[in-house]
N, C-alpha and C positions, 0 to 999 in steps of 0.2 A: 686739616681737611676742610673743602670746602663741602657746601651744604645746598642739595635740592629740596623745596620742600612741595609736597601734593599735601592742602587742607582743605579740609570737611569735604571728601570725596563720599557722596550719601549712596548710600546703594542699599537693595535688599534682596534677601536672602531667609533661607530656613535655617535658624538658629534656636537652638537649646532642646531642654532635655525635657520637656514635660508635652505628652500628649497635644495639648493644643498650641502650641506652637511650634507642633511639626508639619502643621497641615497651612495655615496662611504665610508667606513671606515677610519680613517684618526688618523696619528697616535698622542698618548701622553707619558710624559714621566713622569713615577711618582717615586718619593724620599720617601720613608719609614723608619719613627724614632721609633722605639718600647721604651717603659720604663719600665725596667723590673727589675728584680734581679738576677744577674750573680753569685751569691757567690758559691749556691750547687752547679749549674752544672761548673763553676771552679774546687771544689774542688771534684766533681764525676767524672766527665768528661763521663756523662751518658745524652743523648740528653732529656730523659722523665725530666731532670729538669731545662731545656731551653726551650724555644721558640721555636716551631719545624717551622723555616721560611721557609723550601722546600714545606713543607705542606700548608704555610700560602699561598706561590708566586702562587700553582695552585689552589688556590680558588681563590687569584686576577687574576688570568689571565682568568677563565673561566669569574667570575664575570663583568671585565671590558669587555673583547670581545665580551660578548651579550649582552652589557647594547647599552642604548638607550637615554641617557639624550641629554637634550637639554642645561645644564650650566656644566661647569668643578666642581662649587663649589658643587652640588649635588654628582658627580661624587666622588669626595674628601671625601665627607660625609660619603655616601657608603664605601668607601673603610675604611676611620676610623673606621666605624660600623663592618666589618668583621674582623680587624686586634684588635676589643676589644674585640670581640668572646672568646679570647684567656685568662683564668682564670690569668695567669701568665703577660700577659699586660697591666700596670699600667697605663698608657696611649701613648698617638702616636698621633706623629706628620706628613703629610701629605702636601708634596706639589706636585701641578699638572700641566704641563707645556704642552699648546697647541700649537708646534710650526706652525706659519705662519696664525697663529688668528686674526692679523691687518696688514695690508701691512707698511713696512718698521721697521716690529719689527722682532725678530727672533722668540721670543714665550710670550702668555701669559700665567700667573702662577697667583695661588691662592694658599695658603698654611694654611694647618685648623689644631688645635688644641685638641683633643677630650679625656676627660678623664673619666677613667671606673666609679668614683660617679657618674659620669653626665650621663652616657650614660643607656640609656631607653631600648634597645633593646636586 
């Protein structure tokens, strides 16, 4: 497979589980792997046989900016679940970095897996 990648896409959002960090937005930063097949649109150079990822970034961004979870790894999930929306992605990898989530760390990060047999949605 070939490989799109969306990095350090910064957005923010209401993440986690304690009182005051249900009430400010607070930012994260998420890494997008698509697995796809690059050959057509190589050899078209025709976007309808690619991954339309400007279209994919403002469904994540509307999607992360009103979401509401309380774990990063839900957050990930989510975000997997839309970016398999996409007929043409084979699967996609997802990592989610909450920076200043534990004191004396710079960020914490989950990183999920999700492929289109497996996905239900």
């Amino acid at each position: 497979m070939d490989r799109i990648h969306i990095r350090d896409f910064t957005l923010r959002c209401i993440i986690g589980i304690y009182p005051e960090e249900r009430i400010h937005k607070q930012d994260v930063i998420i890494n997008i792997t698509l697995d796809t097949d690059l050959r057509a649109a190589g050899q078209s150079d025709d976007l309808a046989d690619t991954v339309d990822y400007k279209s994919l970034k403002l469904e994540l961004l509307s999607f992360v900016e009103n979401s509401q979870f309380q774990l990063i790894e839900a957050l990930a999930d989510g975000i997997a679940a839309i970016c398999l929306k996409s007929p043409k992605v084979q699967s996609v990898t997802v990592s989610l970095d909450k920076p200043g989530a534990l004191r004396f760390c710079r960020s914490v990060a989950v990183e999920i897996t999700r492929h289109r047999n497996a996905c239900t949605s």
